[in-house]
C-alpha positions as CSV (number, residue, x, y, z in Angstrom):
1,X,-24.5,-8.4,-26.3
2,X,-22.7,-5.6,-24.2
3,X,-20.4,-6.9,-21.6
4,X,-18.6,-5.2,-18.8
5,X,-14.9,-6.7,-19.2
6,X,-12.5,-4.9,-17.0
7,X,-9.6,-7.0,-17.9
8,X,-6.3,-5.9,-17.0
9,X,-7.7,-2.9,-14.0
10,X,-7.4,-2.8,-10.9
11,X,-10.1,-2.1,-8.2
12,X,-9.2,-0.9,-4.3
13,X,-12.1,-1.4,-2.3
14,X,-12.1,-0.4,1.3
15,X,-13.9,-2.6,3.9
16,X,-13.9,-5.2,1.5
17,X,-14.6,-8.1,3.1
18,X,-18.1,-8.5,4.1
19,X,-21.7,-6.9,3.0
20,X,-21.3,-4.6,0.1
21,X,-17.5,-4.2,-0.2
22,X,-17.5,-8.5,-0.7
23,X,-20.3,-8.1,-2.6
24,X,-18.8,-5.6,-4.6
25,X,-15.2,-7.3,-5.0
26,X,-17.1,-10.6,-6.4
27,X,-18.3,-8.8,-9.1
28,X,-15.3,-6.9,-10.0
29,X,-13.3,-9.9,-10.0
30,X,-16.2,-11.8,-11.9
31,X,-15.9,-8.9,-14.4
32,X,-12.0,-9.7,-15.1
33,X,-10.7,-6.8,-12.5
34,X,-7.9,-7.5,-10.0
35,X,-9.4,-7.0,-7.0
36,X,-7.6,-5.6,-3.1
37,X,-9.9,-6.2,-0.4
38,X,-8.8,-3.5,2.1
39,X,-9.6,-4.2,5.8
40,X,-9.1,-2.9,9.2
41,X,-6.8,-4.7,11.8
42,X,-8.9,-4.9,14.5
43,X,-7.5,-6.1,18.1
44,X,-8.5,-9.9,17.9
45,X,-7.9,-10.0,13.9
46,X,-11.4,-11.0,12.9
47,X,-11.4,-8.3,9.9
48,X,-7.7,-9.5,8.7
49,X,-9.3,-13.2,8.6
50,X,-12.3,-12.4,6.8
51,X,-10.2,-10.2,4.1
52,X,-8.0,-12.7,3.3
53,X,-10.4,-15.9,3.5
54,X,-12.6,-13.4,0.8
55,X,-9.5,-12.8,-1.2
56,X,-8.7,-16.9,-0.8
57,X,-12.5,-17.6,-2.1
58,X,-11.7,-15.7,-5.2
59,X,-8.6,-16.9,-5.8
60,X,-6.2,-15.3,-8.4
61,X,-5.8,-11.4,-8.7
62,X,-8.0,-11.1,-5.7
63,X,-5.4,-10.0,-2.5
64,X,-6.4,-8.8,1.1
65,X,-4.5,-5.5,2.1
66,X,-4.7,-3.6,5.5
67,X,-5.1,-0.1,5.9
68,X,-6.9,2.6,8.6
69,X,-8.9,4.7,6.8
70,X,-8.1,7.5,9.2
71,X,-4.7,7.4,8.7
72,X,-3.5,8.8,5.9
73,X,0.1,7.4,6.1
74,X,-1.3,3.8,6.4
75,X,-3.6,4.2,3.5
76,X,-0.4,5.7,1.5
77,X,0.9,2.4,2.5
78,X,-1.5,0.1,1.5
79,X,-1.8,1.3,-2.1
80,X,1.6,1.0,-2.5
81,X,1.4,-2.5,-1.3
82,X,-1.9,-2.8,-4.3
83,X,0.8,-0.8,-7.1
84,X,3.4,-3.0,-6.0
85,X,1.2,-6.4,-6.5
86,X,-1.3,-5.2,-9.7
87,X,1.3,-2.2,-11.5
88,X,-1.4,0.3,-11.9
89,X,-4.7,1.0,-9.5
90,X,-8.1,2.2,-11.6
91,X,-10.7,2.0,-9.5
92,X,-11.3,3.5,-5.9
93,X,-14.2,2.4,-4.1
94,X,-14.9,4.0,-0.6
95,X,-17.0,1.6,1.1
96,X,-15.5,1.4,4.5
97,X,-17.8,2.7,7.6
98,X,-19.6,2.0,11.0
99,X,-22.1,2.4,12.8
100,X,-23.0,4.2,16.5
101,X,-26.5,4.9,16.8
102,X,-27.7,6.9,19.8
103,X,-30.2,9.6,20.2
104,X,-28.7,13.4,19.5
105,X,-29.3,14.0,23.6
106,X,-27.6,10.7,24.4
107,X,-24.8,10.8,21.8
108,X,-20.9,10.5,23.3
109,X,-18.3,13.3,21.6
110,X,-16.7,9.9,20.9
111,X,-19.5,8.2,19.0
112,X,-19.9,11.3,16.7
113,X,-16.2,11.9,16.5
114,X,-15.8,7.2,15.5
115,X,-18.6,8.0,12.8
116,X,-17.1,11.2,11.2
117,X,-13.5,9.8,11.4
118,X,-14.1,6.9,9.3
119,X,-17.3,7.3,7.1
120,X,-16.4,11.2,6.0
121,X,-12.5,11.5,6.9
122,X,-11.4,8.3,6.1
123,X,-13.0,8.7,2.4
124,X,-10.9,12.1,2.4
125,X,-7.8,10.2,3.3
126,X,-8.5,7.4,0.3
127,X,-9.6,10.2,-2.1
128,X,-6.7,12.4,-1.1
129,X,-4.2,9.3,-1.5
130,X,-5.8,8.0,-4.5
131,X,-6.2,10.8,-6.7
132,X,-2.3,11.1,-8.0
133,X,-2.1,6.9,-8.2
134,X,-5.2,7.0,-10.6
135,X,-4.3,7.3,-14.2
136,X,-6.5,9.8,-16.1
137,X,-9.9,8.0,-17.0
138,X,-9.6,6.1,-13.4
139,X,-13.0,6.0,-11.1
140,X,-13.8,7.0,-7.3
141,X,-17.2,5.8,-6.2
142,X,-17.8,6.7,-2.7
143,X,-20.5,5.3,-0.4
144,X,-22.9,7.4,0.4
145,X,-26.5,6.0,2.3
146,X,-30.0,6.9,2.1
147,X,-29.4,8.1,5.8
148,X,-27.8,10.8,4.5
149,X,-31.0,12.7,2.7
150,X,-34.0,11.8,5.5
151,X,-32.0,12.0,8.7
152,X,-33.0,8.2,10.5
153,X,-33.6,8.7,14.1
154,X,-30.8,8.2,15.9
155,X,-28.1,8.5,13.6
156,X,-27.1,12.2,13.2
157,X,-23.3,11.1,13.2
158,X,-23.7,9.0,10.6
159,X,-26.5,10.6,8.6
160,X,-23.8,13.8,8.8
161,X,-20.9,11.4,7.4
162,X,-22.8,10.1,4.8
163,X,-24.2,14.0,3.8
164,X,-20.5,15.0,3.7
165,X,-19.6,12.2,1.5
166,X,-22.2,13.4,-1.2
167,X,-20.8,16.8,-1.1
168,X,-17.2,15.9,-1.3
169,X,-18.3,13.7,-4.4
170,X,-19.4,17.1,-5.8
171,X,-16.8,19.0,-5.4
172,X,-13.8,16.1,-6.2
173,X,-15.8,15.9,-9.2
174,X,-15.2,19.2,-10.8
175,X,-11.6,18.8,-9.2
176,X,-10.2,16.0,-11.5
177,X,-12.7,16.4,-14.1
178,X,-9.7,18.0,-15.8
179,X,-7.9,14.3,-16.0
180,X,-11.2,13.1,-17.0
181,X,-11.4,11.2,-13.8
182,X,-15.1,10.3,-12.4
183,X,-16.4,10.7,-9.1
184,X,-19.8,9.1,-8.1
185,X,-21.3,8.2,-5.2
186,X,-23.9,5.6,-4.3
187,X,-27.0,5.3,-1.8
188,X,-28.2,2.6,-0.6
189,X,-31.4,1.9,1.0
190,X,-31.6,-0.5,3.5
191,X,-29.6,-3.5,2.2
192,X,-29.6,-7.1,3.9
193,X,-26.2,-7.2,4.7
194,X,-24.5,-7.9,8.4
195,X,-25.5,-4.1,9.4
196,X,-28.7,-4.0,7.9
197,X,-29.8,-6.8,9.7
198,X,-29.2,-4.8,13.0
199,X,-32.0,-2.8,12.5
200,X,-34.8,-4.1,15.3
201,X,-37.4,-6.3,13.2
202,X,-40.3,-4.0,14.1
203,X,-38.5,-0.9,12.5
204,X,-37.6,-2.9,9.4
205,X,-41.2,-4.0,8.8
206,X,-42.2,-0.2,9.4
207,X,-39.4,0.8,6.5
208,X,-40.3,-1.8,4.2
209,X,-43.7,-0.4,3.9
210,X,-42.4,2.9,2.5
211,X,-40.5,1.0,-0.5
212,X,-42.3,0.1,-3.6
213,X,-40.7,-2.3,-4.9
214,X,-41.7,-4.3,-1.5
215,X,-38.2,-5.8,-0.7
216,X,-35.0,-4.7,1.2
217,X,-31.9,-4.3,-1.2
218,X,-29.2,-7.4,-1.4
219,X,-25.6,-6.6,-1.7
220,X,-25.7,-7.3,-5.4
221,X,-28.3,-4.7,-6.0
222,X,-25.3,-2.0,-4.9
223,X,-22.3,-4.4,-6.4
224,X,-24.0,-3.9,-9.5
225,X,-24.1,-0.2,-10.0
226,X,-20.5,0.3,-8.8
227,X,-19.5,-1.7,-11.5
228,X,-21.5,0.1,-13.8
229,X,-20.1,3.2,-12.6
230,X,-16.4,1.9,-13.1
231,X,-17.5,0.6,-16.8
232,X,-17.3,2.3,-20.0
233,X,-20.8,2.3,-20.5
234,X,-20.5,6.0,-17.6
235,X,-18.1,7.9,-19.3
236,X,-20.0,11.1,-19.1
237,X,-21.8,10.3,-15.4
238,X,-19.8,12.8,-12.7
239,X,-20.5,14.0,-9.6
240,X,-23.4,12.4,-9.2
241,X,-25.5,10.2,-6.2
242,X,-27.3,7.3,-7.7
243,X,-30.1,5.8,-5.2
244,X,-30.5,2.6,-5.3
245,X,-33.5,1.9,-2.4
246,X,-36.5,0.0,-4.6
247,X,-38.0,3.6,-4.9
248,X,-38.4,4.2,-1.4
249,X,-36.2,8.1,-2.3
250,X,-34.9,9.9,-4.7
């Protein structure tokens, strides 16, 4: 039987602590991986609680960590915080982002400018940050979205992020291929998580039709090819989007 051990790594994953980034930290850790649950520190704290009370429900070598994506300094920061607690950080996983749907007509400078600054910059700033802590044979996945290659009404900020974050995955690629590091990225469908289940219930019935496997995604469907993705079983996968949407594209 072939088993994905990642004993003795590390994983940084950015919004951690909820939907696919919890998701995706349960499996790492269930794999063997330390595990830092990046979050946000929002005004009233909510994201700092749920980060640590995820990193609390795994228990050992599982640690919350804060960090604004769009800050550079603070994400310099943070993994220091992860080097300092683990000794070495192997895998990068950009999940972090948000949404602000509006209509292109209706659409404030400041929704487009919140979408671009954390879905597309803020997985420049990790990238950027991460790329000299990695030793050679580490991973980046970024989080890309199905948005990103049919456009969903509504969303041209964050369809744009997500179409920037398949072309950075390109070209970081080729970039540190030379340290034989991997850069993948990954694109969900529509995925039962907290923002997924946003999505009015007339729209989702309407989506749902156009995916043959006849089901939305759950978080594990994602968690599961990240961690194939960070395994040794995808040595030679690079620069590469893998959909993962029940058929509906790709």
């Amino acid at each position: 039987m072939i088993q994905i051990d990642l004993t003795g790594k590390t994983a940084v994953i950015t919004g951690g602590g909820r939907g696919l980034g919890l998701a995706t930290a349960t499996i790492f850790h269930q794999a063997g991986a330390n595990v830092a649950i990046n979050y946000f520190e929002d005004p009233g704290g909510e994201n700092r609680r749920t980060a640590e009370a995820a990193a609390t429900e795994l228990g050992n070598r599982a640690i919350a960590v804060e960090g604004d994506v769009r800050d550079r300094q603070s994400i310099s920061a943070m993994f220091e915080s992860v080097a300092a607690e683990f000794g070495s950080i192997d895998f990068v996983i950009n999940n972090a982002a948000i949404l602000s749907d509006r209509s292109f007509r209706k659409m404030e400078d400041s929704q487009w400018s919140a979408v671009i600054d954390t879905n597309l910059t803020g997985v420049f700033n990790v990238c950027k940050e991460a790329a000299d802590r990695l030793p050679d044979g580490g991973r980046i996945v970024n989080m890309a979205s199905i948005s990103g290659f049919v456009g969903f009404f509504g969303q041209a900020n964050y369809a744009a992020a997500k179409a920037g974050v398949v072309g950075l995955t390109k070209v970081l690629s080729k970039e540190l291929a030379t340290r034989n590091i991997t850069v993948n990225a990954v694109a969900p469908g529509v995925v039962m998580t907290e923002m997924g289940q946003t999505i009015p219930e007339e729209a989702r019935a309407e989506m749902l039709k156009q995916i043959p496997l006849k089901r939305f995604g759950q978080p594990e469907d994602i968690a599961n090819t990240i961690l194939y993705l960070c395994s040794p079983l995808s040595g030679y996968i690079t620069g590469q989007t893998i959909h993962v949407n029940g058929g509906w594209f790709g």
